[in-house]
C-alpha positions as CSV (number, residue, x, y, z in Angstrom):
1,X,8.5,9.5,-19.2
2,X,10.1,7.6,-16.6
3,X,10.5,3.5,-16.4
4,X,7.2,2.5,-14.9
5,X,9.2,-0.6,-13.5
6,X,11.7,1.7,-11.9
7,X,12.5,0.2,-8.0
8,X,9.9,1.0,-5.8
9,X,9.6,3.5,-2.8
10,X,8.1,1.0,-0.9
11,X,8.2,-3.3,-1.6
12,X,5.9,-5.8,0.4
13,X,7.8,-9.0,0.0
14,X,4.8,-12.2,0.3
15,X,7.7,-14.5,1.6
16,X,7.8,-11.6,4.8
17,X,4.1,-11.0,5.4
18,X,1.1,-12.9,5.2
19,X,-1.4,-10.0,5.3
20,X,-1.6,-6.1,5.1
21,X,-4.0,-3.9,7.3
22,X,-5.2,-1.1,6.0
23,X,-6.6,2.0,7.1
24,X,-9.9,3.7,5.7
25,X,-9.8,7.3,5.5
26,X,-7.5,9.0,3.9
27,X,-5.6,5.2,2.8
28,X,-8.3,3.7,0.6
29,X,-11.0,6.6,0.5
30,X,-11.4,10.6,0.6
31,X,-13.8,10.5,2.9
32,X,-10.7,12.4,5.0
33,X,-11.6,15.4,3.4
34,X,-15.4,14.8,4.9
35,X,-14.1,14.0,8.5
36,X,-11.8,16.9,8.1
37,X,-14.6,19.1,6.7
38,X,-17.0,17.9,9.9
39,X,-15.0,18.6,12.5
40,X,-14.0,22.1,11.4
41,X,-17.6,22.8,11.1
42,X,-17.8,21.4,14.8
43,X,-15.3,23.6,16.1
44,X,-17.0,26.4,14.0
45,X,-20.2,25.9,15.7
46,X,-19.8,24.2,18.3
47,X,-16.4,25.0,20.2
48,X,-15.8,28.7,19.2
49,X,-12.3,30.2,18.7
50,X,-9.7,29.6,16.1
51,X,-10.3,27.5,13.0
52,X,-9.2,24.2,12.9
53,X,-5.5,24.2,11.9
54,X,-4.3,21.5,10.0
55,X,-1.8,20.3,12.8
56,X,-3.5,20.4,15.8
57,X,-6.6,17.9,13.4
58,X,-3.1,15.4,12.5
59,X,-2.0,15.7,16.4
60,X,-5.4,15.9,18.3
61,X,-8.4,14.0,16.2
62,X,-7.0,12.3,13.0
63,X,-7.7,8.6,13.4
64,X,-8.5,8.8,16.7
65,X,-12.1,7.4,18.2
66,X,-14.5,10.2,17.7
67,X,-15.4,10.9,21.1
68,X,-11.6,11.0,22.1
69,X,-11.0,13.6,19.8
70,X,-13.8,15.5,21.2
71,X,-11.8,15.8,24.0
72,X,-8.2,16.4,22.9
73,X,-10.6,19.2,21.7
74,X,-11.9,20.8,24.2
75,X,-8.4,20.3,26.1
76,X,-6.7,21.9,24.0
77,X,-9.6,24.9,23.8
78,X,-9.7,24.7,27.3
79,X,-13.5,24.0,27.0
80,X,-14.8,22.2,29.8
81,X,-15.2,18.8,29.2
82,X,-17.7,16.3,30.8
83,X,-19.4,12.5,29.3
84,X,-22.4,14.8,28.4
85,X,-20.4,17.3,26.7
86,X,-18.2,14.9,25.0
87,X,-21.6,12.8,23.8
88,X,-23.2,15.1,22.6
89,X,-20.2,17.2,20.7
90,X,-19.6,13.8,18.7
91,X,-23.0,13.0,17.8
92,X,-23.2,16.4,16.4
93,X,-19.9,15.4,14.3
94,X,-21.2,12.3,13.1
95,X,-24.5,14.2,11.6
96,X,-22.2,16.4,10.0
97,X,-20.0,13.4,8.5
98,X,-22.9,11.8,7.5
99,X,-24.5,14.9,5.7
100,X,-21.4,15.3,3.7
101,X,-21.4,11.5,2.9
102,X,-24.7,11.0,1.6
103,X,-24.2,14.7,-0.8
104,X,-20.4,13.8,-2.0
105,X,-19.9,10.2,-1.3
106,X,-17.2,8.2,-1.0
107,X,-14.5,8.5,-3.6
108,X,-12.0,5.8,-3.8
109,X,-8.3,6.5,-3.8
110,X,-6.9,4.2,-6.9
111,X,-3.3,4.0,-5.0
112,X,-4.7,2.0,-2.6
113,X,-7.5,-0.1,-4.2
114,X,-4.6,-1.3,-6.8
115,X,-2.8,-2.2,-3.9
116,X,-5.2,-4.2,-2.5
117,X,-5.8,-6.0,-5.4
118,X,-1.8,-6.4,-5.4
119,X,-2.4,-8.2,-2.0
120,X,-5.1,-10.2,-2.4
121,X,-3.5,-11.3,-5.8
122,X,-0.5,-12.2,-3.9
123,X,-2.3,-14.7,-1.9
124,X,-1.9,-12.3,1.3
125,X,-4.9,-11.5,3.8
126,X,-6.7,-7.9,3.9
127,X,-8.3,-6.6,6.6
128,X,-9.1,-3.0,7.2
129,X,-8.8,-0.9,10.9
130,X,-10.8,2.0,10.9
131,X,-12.1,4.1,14.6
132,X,-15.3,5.0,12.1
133,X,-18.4,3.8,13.3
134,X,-19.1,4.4,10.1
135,X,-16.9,2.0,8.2
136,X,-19.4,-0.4,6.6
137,X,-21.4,1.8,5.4
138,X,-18.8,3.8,3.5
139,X,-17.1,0.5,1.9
140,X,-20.4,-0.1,1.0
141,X,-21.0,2.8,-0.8
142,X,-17.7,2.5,-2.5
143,X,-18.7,-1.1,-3.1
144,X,-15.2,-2.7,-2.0
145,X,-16.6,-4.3,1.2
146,X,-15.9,-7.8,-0.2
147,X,-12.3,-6.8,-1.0
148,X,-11.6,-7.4,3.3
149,X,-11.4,-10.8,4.9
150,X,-11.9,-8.9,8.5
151,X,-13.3,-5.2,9.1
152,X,-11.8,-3.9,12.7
153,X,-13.9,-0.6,13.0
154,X,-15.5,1.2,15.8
155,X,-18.6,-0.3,15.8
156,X,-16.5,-3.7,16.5
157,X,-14.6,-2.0,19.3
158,X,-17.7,-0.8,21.3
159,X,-18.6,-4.1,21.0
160,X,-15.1,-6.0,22.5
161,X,-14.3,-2.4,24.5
162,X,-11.4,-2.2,22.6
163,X,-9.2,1.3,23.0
164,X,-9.0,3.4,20.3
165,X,-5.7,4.6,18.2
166,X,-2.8,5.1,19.2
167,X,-3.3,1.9,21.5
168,X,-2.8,-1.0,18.9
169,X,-5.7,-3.3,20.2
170,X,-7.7,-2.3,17.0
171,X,-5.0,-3.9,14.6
172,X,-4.2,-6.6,16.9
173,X,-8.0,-7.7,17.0
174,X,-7.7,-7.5,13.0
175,X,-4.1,-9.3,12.7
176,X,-6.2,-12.4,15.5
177,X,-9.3,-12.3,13.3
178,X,-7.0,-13.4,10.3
179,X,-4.9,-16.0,12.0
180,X,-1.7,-14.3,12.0
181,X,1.1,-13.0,14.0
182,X,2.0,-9.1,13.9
183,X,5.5,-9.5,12.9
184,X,4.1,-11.3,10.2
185,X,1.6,-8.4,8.8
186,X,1.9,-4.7,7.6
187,X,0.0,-1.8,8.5
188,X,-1.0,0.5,6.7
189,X,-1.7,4.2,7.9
190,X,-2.2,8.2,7.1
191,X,-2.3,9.3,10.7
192,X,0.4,9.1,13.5
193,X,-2.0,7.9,16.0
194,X,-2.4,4.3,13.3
195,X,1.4,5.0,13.0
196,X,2.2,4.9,16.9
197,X,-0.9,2.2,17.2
198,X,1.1,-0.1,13.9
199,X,4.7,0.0,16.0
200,X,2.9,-0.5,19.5
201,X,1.4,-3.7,18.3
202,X,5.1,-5.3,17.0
203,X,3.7,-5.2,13.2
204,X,6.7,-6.1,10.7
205,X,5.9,-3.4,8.8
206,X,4.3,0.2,9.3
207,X,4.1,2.4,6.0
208,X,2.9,5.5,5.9
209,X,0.9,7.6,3.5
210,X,1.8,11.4,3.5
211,X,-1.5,13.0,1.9
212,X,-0.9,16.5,3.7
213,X,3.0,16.8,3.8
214,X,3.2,15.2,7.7
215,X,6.0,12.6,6.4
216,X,8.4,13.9,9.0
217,X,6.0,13.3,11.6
218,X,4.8,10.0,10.5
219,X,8.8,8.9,10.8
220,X,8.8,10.6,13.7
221,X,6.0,8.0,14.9
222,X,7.8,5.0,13.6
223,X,7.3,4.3,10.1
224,X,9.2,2.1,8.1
225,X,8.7,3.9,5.2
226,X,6.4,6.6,4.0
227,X,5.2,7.1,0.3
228,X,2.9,10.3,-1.1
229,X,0.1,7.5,-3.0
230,X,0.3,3.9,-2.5
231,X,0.9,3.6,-6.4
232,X,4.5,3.6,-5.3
233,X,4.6,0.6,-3.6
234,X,4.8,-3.1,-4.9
235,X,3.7,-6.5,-3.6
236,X,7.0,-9.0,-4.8
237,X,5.9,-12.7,-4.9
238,X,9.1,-13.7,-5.8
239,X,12.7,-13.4,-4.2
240,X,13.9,-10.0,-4.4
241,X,17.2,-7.8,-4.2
242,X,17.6,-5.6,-1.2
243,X,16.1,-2.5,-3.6
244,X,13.0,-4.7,-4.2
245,X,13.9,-5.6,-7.9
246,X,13.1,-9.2,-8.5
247,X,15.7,-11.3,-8.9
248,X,15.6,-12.9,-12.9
249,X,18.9,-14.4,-13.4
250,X,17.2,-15.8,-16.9
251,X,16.6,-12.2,-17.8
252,X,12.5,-12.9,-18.6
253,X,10.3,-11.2,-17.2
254,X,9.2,-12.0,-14.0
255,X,6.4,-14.2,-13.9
256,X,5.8,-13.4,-9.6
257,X,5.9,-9.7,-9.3
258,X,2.5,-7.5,-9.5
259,X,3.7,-4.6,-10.3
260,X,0.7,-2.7,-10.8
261,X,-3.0,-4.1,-10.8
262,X,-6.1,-2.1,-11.8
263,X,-9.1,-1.5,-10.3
264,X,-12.4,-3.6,-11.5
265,X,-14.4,-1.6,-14.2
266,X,-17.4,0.4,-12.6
């Protein structure tokens, strides 16, 4: 078995950033696979034609606002699209999320919980930017709403008419509701729209997650770095090497490194 303190694929250094921004579906949650699930059943039911293939959901829908996904939809279908239409398509893919929410629920993703435990015990601010309306209700259900200092989500931006993914007003609201600058904070993301919203907004740092092997195009979007599961990336406290090894000229170990922190008990 390899060395568990082996350097990591991906280092947040606390003398770089003072907080980290994370994403909901598909960074701290499944519930991906239930948006995923809801809006192939909308195109099932409710658009006709192909299936849902899995790169026209990462190019056209995922983490986009719901209603703007609706109609990258229909574009793309060449369905004719109107504020009716559009309306009522994404109410009908909100019941569907919903449905699948309250029979599966929400199941947390221990990569990224233990790196927001890494951050909070680091002393850095954690917000999370989500274009779910549904957003509090899912942390909720998880029961890791108090882990966040801010929630950005899109109940929030109906309410300050802020522009969904890939425009980076979302994360900028987030990074101004914790007091810092962008170059000062990471971002978190899954989907290229967060990606191209994280690099838009000047954020120091924009690491991807490739769930669905999209790394290429997450690059391709601007991320620093990409990792499979968050597990592979640690928060340093201390100063570090260019590789992210902290630096221990006495040879102890290093008292400022959280190298891997587990989730409460449940």
């Amino acid at each position: 078995m390899g060395d568990v303190r082996a350097v990591p694929a991906a280092t947040i250094s606390r003398a770089a950033f003072d907080a980290v921004l994370f994403d909901l579906d598909g960074v701290l949650t499944d519930t991906a696979l239930l948006h995923r699930s809801a809006w192939a059943r909308l195109v099932e039911q409710q658009l006709g034609g192909a299936p849902l293939t899995a790169e026209e959901y990462a190019e056209r829908v995922d983490g986009r606002r719901r209603e703007d996904g609706v109609r990258a939809l229909m574009q793309t279908r060449r369905v004719p699209v109107s504020d009716a239409a559009v309306g009522a398509l994404a109410r009908a893919k909100d019941r569907y999320f919903l449905e699948l929410l309250d029979r599966n629920g929400p199941r947390l993703l221990s990569g990224g919980l233990r790196l927001v435990h890494a951050v909070r015990g680091a002393g850095m601010g954690c917000a999370v930017v989500s274009a779910s309306r549904n957003c509090e209700q899912v942390l909720r259900r998880a029961g890791i709403g108090e882990l966040f200092d801010v929630r950005v989500d899109g109940v929030v931006a109906d309410e300050l008419a802020l522009p969904g993914k890939p425009h980076p007003a979302t994360y900028l609201e987030a990074a101004r509701r914790l007091g810092v600058e962008p170059h000062r904070a990471v971002v978190v993301e899954d989907a290229v729209a967060g990606v191209v919203a994280g690099r838009a907004g000047g954020f120091g740092m924009v690491l991807g997650v490739d769930r669905r092997g999209e790394g290429d195009g997450l690059r391709c979007a601007g991320a620093d770095a990409v990792v499979a599961d968050l597990s592979a990336v640690r928060v340093v406290t201390v100063d570090a090497d260019p590789d992210g090894r902290p630096l221990d000229p006495g040879g102890a170990e290093p008292a400022g490194v959280a190298w891997d922190v587990d989730p409460p008990a449940t």
